[in-house]
Jmol script that loads the backbone (N, CA, C; Angstrom):
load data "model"
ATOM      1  N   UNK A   1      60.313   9.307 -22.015  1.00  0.00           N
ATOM      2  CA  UNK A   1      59.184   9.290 -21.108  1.00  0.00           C
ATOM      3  C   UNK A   1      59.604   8.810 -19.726  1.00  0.00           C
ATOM      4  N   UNK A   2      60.703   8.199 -19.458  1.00  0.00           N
ATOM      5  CA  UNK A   2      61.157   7.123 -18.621  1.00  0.00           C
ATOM      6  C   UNK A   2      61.852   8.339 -17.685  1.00  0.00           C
ATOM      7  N   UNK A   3      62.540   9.396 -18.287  1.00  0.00           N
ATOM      8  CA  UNK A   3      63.035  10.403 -17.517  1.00  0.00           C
ATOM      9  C   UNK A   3      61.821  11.569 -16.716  1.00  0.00           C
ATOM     10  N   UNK A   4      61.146  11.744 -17.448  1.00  0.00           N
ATOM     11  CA  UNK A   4      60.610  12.693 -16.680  1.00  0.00           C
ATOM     12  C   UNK A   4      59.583  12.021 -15.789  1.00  0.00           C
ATOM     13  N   UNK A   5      59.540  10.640 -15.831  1.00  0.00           N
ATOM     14  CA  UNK A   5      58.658   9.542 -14.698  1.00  0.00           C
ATOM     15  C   UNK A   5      59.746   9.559 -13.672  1.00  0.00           C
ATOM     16  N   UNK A   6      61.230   9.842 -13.751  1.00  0.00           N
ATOM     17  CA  UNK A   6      61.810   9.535 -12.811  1.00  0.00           C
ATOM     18  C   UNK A   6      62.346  11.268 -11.810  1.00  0.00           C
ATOM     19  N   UNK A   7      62.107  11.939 -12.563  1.00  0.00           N
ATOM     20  CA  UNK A   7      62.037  13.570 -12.236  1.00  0.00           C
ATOM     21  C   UNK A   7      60.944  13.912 -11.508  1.00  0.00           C
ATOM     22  N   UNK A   8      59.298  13.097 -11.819  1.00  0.00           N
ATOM     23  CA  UNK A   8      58.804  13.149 -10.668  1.00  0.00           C
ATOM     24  C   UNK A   8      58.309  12.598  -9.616  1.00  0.00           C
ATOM     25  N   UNK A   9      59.059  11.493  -9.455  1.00  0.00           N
ATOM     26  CA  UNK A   9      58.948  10.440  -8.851  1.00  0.00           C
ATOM     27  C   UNK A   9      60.364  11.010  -7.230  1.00  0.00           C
ATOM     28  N   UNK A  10      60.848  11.342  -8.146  1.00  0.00           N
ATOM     29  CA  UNK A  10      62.488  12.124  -7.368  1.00  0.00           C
ATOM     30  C   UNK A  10      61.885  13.531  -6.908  1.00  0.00           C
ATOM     31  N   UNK A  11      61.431  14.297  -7.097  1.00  0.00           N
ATOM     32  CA  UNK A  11      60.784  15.647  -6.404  1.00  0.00           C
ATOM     33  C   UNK A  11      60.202  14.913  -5.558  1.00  0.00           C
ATOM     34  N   UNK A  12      58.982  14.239  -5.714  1.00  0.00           N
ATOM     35  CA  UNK A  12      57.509  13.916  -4.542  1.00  0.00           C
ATOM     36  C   UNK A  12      58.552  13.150  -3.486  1.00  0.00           C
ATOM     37  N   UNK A  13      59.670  12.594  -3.595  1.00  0.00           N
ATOM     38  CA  UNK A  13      60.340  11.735  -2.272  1.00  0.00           C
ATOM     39  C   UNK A  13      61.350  13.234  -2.016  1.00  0.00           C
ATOM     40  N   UNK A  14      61.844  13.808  -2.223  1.00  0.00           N
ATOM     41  CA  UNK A  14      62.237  14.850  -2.018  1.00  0.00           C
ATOM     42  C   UNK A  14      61.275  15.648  -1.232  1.00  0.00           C
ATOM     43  N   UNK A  15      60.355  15.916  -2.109  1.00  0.00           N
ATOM     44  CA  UNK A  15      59.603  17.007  -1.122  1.00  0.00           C
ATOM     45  C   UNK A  15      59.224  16.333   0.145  1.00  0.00           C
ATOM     46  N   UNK A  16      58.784  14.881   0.402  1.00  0.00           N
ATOM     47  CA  UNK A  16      58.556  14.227   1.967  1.00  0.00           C
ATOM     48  C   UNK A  16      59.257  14.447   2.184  1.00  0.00           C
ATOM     49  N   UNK A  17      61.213  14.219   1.968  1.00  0.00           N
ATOM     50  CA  UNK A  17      62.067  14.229   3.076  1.00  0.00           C
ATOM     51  C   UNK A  17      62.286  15.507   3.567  1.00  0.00           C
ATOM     52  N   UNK A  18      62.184  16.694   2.624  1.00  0.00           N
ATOM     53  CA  UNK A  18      61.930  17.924   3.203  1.00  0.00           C
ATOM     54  C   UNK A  18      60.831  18.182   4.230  1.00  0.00           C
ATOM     55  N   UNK A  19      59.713  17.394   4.293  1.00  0.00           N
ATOM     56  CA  UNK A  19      58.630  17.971   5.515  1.00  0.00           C
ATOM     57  C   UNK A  19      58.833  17.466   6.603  1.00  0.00           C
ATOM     58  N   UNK A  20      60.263  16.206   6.798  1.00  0.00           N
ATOM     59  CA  UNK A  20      59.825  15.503   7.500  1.00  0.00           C
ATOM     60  C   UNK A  20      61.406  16.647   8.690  1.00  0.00           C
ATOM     61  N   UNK A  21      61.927  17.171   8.078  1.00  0.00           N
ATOM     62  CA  UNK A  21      62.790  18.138   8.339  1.00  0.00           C
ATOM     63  C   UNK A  21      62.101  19.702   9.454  1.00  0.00           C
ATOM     64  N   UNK A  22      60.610  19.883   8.987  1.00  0.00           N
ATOM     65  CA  UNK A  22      60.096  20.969   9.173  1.00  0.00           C
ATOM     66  C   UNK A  22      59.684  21.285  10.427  1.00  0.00           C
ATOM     67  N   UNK A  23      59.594  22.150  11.427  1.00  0.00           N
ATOM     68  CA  UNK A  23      59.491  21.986  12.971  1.00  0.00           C
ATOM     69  C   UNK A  23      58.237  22.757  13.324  1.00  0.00           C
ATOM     70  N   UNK A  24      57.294  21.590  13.244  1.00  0.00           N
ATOM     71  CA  UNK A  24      55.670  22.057  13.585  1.00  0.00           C
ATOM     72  C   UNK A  24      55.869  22.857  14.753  1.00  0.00           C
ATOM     73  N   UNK A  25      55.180  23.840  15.105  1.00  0.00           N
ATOM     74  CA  UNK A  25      53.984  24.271  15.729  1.00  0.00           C
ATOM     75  C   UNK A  25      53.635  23.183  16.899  1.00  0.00           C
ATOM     76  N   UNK A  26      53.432  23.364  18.022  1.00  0.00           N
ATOM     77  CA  UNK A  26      52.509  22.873  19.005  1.00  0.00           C
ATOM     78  C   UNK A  26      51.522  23.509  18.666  1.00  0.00           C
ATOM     79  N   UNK A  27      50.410  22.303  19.424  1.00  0.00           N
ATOM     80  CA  UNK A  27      49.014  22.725  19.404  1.00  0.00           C
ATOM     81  C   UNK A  27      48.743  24.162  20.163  1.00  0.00           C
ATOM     82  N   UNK A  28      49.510  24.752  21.353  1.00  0.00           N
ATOM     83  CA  UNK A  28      49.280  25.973  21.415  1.00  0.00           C
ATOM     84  C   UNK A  28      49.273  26.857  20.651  1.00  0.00           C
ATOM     85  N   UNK A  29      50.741  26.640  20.182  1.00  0.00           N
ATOM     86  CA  UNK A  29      51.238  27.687  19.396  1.00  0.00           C
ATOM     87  C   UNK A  29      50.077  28.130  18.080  1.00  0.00           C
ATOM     88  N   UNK A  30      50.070  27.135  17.549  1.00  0.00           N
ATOM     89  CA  UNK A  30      48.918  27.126  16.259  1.00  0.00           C
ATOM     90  C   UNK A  30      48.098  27.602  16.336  1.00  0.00           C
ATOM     91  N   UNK A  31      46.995  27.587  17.703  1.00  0.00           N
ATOM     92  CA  UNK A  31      46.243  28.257  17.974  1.00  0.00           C
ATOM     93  C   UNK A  31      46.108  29.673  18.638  1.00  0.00           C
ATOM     94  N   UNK A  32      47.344  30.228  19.239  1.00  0.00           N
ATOM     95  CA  UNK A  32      47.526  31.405  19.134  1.00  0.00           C
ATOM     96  C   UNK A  32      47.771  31.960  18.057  1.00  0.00           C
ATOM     97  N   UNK A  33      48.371  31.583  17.374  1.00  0.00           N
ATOM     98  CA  UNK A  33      48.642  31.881  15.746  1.00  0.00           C
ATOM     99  C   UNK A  33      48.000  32.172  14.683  1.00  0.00           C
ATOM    100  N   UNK A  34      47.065  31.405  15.063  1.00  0.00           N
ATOM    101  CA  UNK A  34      45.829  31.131  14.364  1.00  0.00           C
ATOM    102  C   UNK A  34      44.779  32.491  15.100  1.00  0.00           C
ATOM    103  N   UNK A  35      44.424  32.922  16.223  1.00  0.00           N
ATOM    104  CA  UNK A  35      44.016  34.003  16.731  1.00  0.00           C
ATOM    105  C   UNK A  35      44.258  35.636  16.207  1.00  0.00           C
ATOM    106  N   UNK A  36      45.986  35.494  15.988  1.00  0.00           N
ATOM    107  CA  UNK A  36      46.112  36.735  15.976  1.00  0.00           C
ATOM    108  C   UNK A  36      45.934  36.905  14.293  1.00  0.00           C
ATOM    109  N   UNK A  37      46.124  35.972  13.574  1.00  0.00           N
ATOM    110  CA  UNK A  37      45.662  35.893  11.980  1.00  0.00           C
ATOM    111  C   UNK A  37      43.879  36.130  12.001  1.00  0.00           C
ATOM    112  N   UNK A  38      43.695  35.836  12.697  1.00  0.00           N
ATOM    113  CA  UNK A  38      42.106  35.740  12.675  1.00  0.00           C
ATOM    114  C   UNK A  38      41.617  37.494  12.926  1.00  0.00           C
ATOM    115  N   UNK A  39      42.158  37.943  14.349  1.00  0.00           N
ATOM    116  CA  UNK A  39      42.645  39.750  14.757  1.00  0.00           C
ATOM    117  C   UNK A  39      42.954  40.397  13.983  1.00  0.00           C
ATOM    118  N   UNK A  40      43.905  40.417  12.827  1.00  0.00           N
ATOM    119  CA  UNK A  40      44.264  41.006  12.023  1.00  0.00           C
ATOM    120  C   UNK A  40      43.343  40.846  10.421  1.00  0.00           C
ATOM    121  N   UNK A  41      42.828  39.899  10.238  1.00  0.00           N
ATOM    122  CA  UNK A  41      41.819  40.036   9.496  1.00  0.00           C
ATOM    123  C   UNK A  41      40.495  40.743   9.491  1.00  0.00           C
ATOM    124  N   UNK A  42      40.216  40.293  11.043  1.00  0.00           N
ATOM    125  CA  UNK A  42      38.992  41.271  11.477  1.00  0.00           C
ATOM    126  C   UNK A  42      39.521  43.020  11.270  1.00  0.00           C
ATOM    127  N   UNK A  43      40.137  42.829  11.964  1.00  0.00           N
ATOM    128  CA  UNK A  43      40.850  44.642  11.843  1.00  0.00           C
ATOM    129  C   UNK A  43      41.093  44.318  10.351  1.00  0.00           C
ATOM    130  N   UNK A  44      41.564  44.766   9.422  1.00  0.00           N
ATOM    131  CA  UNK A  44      41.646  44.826   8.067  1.00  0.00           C
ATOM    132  C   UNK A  44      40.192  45.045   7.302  1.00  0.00           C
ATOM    133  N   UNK A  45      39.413  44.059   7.269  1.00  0.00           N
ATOM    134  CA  UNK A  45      37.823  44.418   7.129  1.00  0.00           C
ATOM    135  C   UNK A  45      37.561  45.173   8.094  1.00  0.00           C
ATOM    136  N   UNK A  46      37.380  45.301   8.647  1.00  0.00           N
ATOM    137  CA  UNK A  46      36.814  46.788   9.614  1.00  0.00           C
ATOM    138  C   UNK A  46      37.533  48.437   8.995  1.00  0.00           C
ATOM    139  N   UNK A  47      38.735  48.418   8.674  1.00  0.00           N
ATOM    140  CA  UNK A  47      39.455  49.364   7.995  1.00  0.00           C
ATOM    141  C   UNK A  47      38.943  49.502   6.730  1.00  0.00           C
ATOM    142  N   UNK A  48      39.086  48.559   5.888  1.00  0.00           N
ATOM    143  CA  UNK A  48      37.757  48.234   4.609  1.00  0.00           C
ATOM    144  C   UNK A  48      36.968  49.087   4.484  1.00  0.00           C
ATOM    145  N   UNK A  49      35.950  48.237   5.516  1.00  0.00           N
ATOM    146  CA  UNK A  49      34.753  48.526   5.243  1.00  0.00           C
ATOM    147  C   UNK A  49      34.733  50.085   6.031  1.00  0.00           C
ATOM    148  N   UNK A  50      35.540  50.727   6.391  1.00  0.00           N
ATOM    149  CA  UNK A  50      34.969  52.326   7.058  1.00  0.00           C
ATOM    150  C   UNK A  50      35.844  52.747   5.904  1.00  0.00           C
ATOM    151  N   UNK A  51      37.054  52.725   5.036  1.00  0.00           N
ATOM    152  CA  UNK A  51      37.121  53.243   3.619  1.00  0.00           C
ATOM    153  C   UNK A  51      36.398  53.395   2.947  1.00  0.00           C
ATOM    154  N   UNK A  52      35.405  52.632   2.543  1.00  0.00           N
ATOM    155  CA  UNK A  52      34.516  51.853   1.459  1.00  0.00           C
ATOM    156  C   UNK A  52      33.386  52.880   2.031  1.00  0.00           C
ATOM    157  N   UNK A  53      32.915  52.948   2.985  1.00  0.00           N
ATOM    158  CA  UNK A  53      31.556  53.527   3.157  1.00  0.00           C
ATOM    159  C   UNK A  53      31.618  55.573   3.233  1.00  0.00           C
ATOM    160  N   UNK A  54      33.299  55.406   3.603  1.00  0.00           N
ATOM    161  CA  UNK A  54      33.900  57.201   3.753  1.00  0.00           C
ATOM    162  C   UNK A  54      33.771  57.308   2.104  1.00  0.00           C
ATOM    163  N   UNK A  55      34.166  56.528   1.040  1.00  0.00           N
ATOM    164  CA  UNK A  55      34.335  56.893  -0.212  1.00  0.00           C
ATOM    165  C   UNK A  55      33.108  56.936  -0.798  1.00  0.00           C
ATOM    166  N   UNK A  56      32.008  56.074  -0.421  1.00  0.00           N
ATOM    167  CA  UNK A  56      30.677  56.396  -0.715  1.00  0.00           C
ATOM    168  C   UNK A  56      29.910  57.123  -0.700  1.00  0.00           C
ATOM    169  N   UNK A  57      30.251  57.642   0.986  1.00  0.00           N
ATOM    170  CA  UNK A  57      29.939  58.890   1.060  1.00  0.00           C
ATOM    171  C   UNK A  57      29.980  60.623   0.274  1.00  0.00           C
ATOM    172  N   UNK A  58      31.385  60.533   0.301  1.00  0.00           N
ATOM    173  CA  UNK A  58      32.258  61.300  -0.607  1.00  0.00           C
ATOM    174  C   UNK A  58      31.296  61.273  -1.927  1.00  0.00           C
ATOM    175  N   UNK A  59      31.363  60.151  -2.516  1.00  0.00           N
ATOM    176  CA  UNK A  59      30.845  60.119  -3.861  1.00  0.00           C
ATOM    177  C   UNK A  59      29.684  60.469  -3.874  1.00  0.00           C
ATOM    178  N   UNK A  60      28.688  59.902  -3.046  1.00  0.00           N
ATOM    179  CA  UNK A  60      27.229  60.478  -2.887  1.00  0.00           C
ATOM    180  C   UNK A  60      27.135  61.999  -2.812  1.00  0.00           C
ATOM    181  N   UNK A  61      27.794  62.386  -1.700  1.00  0.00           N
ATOM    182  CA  UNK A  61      27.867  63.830  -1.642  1.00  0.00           C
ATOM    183  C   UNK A  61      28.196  64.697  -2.967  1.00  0.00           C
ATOM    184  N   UNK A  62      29.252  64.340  -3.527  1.00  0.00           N
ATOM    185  CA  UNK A  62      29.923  65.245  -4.317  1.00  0.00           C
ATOM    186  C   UNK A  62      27.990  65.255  -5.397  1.00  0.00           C
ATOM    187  N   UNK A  63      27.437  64.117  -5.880  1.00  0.00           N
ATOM    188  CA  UNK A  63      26.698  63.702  -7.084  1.00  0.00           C
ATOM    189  C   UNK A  63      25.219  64.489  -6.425  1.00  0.00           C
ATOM    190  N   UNK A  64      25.208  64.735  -5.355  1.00  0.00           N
ATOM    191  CA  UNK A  64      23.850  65.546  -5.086  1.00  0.00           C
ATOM    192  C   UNK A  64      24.419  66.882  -5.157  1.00  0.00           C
ATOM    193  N   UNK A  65      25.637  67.404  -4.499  1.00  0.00           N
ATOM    194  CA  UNK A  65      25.878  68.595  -4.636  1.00  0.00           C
ATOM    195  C   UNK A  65      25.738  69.351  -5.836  1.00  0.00           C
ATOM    196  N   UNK A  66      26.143  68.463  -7.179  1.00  0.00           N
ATOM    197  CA  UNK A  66      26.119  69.099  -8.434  1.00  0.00           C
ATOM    198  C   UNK A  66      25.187  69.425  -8.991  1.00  0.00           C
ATOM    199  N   UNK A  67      23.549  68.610  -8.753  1.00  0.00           N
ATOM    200  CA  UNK A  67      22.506  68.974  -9.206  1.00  0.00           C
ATOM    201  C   UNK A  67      22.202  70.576  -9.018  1.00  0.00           C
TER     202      UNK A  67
END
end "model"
wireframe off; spacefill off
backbone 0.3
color backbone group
């Protein structure tokens, strides 16, 4: 029991000394960053949602045509 208390006791100080290694972002940066993630999400749902409503269409159409 004594080993695997010390396996994770040894990762969690490991993983701090690894973050303390890691080279943030300025506050600009982040927030441009954060913009164009935000741009590209919007565009993505917008692509979505005009798939989604072309395939509806499609489907609607085809299900009246057959009557």
């Amino acid at each position: 029991m004594n080993i695997k208390e010390n396996a994770v006791v040894r990762y969690i100080k490991d993983s701090l000394a690894e973050l303390t290694k890691v080279t943030w972002p300025t506050k600009n940066q982040a927030i441009k960053l954060t913009g164009i993630v935000l741009v590209f999400v919007l565009l993505t749902a917008v692509f979505l949602a005009v798939v989604d409503f072309g395939f509806n269409w499609i489907y609607t159409y085809i299900l009246t045509s057959a009557k």
